[in-house]
C-alpha positions in Angstrom: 92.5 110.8 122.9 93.5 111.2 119.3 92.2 108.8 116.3 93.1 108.3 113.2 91.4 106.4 109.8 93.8 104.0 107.7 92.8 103.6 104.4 92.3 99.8 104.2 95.6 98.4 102.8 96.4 95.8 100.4 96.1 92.8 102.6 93.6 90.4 104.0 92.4 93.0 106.4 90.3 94.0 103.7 87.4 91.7 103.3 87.4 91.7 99.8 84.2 89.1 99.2 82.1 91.2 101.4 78.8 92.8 98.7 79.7 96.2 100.6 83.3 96.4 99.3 84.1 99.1 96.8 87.2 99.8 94.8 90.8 100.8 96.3 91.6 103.1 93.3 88.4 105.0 92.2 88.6 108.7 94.4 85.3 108.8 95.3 86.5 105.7 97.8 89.1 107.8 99.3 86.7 110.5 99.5 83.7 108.5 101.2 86.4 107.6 104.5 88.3 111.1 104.6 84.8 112.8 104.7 83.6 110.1 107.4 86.7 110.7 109.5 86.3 114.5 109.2 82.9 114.1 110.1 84.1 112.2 113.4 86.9 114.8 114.0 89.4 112.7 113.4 93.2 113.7 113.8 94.2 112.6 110.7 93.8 110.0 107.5 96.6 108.0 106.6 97.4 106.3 103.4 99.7 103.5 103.0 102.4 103.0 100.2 103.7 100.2 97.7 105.9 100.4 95.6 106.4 97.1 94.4 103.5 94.2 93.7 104.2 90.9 96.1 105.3 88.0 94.8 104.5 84.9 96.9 106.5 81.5 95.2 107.6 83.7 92.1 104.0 84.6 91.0 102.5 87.6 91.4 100.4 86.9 94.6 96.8 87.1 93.7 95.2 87.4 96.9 95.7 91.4 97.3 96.5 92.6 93.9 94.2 95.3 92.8 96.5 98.6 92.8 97.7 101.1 95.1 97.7 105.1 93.3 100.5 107.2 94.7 99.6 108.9 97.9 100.6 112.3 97.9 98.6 112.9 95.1 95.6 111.2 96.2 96.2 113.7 99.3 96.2 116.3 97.2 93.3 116.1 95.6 91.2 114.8 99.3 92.4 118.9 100.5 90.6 119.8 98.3 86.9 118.1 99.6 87.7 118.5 103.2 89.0 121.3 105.8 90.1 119.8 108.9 91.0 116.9 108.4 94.8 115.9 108.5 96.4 114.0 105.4 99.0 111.6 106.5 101.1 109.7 103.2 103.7 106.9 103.7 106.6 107.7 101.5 109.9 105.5 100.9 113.0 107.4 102.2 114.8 104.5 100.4 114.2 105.5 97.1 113.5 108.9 97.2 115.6 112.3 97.6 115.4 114.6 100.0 114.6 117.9 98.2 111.8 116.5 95.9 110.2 115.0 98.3 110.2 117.7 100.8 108.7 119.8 98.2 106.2 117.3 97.8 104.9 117.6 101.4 105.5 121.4 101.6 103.4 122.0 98.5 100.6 119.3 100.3 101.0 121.4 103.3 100.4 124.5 101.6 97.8 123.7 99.1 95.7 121.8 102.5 96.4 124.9 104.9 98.9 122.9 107.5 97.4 119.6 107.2 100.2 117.3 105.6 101.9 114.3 107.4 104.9 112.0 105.9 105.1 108.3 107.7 108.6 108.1 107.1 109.7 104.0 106.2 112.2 102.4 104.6 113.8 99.2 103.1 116.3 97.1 102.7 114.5 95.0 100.2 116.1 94.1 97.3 113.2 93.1 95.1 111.1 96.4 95.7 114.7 98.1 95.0 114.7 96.3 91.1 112.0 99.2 90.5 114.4 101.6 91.0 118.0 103.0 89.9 119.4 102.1 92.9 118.1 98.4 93.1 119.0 97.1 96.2 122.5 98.7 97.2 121.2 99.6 100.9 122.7 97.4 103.6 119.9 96.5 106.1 121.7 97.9 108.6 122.0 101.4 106.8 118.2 102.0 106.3 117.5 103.9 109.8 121.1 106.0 109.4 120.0 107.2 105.8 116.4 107.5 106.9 117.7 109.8 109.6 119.8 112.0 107.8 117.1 111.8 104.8 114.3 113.8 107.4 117.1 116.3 109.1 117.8 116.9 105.5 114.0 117.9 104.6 113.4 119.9 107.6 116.6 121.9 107.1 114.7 123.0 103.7 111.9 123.2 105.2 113.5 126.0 107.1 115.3 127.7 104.6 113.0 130.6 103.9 113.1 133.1 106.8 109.5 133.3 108.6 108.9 136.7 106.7 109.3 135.0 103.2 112.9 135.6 102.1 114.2 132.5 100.3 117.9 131.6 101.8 120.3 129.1 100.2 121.2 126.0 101.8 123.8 123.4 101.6 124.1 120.1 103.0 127.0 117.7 103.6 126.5 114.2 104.3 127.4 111.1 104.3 124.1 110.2 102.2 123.4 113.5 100.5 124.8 116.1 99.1 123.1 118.7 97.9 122.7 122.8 97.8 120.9 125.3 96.5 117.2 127.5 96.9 114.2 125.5 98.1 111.1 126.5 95.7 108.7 127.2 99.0 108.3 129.2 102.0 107.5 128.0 105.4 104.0 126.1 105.4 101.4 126.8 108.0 102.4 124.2 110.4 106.4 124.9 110.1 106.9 121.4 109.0 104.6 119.2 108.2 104.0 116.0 111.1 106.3 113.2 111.2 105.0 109.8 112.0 107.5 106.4 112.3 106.0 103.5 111.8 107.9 100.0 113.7 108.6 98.3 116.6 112.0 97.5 116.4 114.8 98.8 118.7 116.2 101.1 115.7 112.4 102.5 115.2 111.8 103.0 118.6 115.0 104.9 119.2 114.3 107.0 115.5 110.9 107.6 116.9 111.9 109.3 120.2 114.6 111.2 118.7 112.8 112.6 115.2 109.2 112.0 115.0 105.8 113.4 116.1 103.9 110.3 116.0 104.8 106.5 116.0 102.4 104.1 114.2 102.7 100.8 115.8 101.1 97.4 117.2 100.2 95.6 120.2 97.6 93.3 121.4 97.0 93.4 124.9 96.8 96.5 127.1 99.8 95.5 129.0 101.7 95.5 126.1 100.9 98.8 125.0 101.9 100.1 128.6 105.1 98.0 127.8 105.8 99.7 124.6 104.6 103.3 125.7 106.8 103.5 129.1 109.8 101.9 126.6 109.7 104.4 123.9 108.7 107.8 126.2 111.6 107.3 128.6 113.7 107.3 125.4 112.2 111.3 124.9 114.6 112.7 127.4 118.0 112.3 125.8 116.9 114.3 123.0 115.3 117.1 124.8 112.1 116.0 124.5 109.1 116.3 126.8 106.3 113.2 127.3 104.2 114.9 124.4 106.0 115.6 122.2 105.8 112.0 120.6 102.2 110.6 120.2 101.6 106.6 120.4 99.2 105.5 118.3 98.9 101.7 117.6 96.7 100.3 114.7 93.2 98.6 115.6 90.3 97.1 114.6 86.5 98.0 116.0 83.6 95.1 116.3 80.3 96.2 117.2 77.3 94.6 118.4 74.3 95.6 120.0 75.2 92.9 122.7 78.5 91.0 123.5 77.5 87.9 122.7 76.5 89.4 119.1 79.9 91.4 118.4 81.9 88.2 119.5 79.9 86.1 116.9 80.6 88.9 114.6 84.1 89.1 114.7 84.8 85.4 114.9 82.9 85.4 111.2 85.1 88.5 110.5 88.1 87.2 111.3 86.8 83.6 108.9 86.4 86.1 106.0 89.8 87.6 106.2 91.6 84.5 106.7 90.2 81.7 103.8 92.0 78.1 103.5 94.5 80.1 101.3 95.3 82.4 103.1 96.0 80.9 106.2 98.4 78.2 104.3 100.1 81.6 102.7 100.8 83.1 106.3 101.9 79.6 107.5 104.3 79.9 104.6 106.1 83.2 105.1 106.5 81.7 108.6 108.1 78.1 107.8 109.6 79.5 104.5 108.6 76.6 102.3 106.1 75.5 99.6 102.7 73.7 102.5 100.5 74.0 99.6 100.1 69.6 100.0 98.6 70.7 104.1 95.5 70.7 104.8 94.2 74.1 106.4 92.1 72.8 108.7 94.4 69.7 109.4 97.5 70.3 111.9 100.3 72.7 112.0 103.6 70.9 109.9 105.6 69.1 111.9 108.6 70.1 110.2 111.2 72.8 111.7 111.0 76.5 109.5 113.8 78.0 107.3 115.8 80.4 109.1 115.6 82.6 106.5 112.6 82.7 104.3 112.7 83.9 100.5 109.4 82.5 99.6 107.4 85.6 99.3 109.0 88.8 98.1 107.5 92.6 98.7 106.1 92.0 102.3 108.0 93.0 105.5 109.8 90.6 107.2 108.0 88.9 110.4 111.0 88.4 112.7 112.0 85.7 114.5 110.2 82.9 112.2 111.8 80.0 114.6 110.2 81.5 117.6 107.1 82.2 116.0 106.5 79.2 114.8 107.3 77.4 118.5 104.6 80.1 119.7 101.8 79.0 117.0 102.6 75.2 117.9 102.4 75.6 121.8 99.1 77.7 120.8 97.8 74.9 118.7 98.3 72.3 120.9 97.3 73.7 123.9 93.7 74.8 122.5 93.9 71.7 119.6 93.8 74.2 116.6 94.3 73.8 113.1 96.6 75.9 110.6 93.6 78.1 109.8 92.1 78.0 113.3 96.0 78.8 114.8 96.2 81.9 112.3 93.3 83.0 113.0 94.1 83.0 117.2 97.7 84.0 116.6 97.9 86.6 114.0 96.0 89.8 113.0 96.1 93.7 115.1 94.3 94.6 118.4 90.5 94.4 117.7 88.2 96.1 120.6 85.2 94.2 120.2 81.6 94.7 122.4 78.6 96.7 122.1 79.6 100.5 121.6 79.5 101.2 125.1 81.8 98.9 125.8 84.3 100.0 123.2 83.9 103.1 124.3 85.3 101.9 127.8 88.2 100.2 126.4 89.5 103.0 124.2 89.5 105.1 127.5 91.0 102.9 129.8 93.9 102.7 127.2 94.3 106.0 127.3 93.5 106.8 131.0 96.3 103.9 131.8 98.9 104.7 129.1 99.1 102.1 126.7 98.4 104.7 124.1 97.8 108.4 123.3 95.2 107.5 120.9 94.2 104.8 117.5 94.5 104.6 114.3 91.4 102.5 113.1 91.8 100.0 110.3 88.1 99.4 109.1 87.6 96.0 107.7 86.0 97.5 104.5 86.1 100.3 101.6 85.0 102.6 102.0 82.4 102.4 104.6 84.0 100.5 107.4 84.5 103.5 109.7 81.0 104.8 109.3 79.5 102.9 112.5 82.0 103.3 114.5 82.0 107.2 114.1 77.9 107.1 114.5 78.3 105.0 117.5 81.3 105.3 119.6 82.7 108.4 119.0 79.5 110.4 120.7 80.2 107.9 123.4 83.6 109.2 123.9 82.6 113.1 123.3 79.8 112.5 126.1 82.6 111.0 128.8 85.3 114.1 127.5 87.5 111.5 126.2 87.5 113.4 122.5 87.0 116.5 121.1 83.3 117.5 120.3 85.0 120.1 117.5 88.1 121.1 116.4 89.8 123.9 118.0 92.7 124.7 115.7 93.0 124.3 111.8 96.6 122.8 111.8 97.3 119.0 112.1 99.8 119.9 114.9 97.0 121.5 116.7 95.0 118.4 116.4 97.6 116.8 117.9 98.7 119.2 120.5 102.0 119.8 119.2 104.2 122.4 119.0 105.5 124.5 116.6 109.1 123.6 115.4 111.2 126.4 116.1 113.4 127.7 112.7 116.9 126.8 113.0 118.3 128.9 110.4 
């Protein structure tokens, strides 16, 4: 299997009151996970991006503002204290252009010896766009077409040198770009650096199978994840591609206990800590769309209907179908006679594998064996030492079965991943 660290995001993943909690700015955080994933042979370390603080009832919301640097250069700089280890940065192809930026990555890719990878996302978001000249001109419906051309764009530069060093001009004419002229940097060691596509939608499904290397995603059930995986690798074949050339990886948590009865207990007290009275009444919120603060959390879920359309908090992706989530969270609650923090709590956050090691262990295979995923990207609960029992625990678990590597065999993040060179189309 492949597996992957996330950098614990600005959200209420993150227990924040936990005494073992460090900072999400100060580099020797970064440092302390990307050395603990290398040390665990991780695939890759991925970083997530904002470009805009949330706003939750026009305020600035105050549960999760501390900061989030700019990733490629904290990439940058984490090349520089490890040597395997692939460094994966979400960057906007909103609000961005496609020959800075693909410097950007070719000069990460360069500088970390073929080790670069750009989660390519986008927005239609108006509010994020007030940062920027553009503001918010991009139709919702425009974001994957742009996005599209935005990547063939950067790989065409990306190809512009011929593979013995001669710079070539190039020229593009698009319907979102156009640009021409000499690209600053020959082919890097991997030939481009990964692409990863993070979504569930229809549109990031079908972006996924036709562009990227990796798809970042979520489910919570095995048979979901076979639902997803069949979906999106029958989609390969219409674009040339074979089964894997696209690796699923969904984003999960990890519980550990030295019994199941203790990891159970465990998480259920995680799970508390990451979702306060506030909290829960903020998600209930961005579902019904209006102001619950008079609810009690741990009284009943409103018995009014939700907005359609909820404006309420600004900066945070949308949730979907509000209406239908909110008739799922009220069969839910009634059926196990929850309240709004205890219905949260059941309804909402990622996968979690939870057990003793062993067990974990057995889960993460049987994913993998029964292809709900090609491997994980973990989401530790904590900064920046949340991955460290899982990789002293589980991971020699999985090396002793030959469900992961026991060293790395290539120095190129495409050899991590099994992937194949792309071929230079100039």
């Amino acid at each position: 299997m492949h597996l992957a660290a996330h950098f614990p995001g600005v959200d209420n993943t993150t227990v924040w009151a936990d005494p073992e909690s460090g900072s999400q700015i100060e580099f020797s955080s970064f440092e302390h996970l990307a050395r603990t994933a290398e040390r665990g042979l991780f695939d890759f370390f991925f970083l997530a991006e904002g470009l805009r603080l949330r706003e939750h009832k026009g305020r600035i919301h105050d549960l999760d503002v501390v900061g989030r640097p700019e990733s490629i250069t904290v990439l940058n700089a984490l090349a520089a204290v490890t040597e395997r280890l692939g460094l994966a940065a979400t960057v906007n192809a909103t609000f961005n252009e496609p020959y800075e930026l693909a410097r950007r990555f070719a000069t990460l890719d360069h500088l970390s010896g073929g080790r670069a990878a750009w989660n390519v996302v986008t927005s239609s978001d108006a509010f994020t766009g007030e940062n920027f000249r553009r503001g918010g001109y991009l139709d919702r419906a425009e974001r994957y077409t742009r996005a599209a051309e935005f990547l063939a764009t950067a790989r065409e530069l990306w190809d512009s040198w011929t593979p013995d060093g001669i710079p070539r001009p190039f020229a593009h004419r698009g319907r979102h770009f156009d640009i021409a002229g000499e690209f600053t940097l020959p082919r890097s060691p991997q030939g481009h650096p990964v692409v990863i596509q993070a979504g569930d939608s229809d549109e990031g499904r079908e972006f996924a199978a036709s562009a990227a290397d990796v798809i970042f995603t979520w489910h919570s059930s095995l048979e979901d994840g076979r639902a997803f995986y069949a979906d999106v690798k029958r989609r390969l074949a219409k674009y040339g591609r074979a089964q894997g050339d696209l690796k699923i990886m969904p984003a999960v948590g990890v519980v550990l206990g030295d019994t199941a009865a203790e990891a159970q207990e465990r998480a259920a007290e995680i799970r508390r800590q990451q979702t306060s009275p506030q909290t829960a009444l903020l998600i209930l919120e961005q579902i019904w769309g209006v102001d619950l603060s008079s609810y009690d959390p741990d009284g009943p879920l409103p018995d009014i209907d939700p907005v359609i359309d909820p404006a309420l908090t600004r900066g945070r992706t949308r949730r979907g179908d509000t209406v239908a989530i909110a008739e799922k969270w009220r069969a839910l609650s009634k059926e196990k006679g929850l309240s709004i923090r205890e219905t949260v709590i059941e309804a909402g956050g990622r996968h979690v594998f939870t057990g003793t090691p062993e067990a974990v262990a057995d889960e993460l295979d049987e994913h993998v064996r029964r292809a709900a995923a090609d491997g994980f990207v973990l989401v530790p609960r904590l900064t920046p030492g949340g991955l460290d029992e899982f990789v002293d625990r589980v991971v020699p678990l999985l090396q002793e079965r030959g469900a992961f590597r026991t060293e790395y065999r290539g120095t190129t993040l495409r050899s991590h991943l099994r992937l194949p060179e792309p071929r230079n189309r100039r």
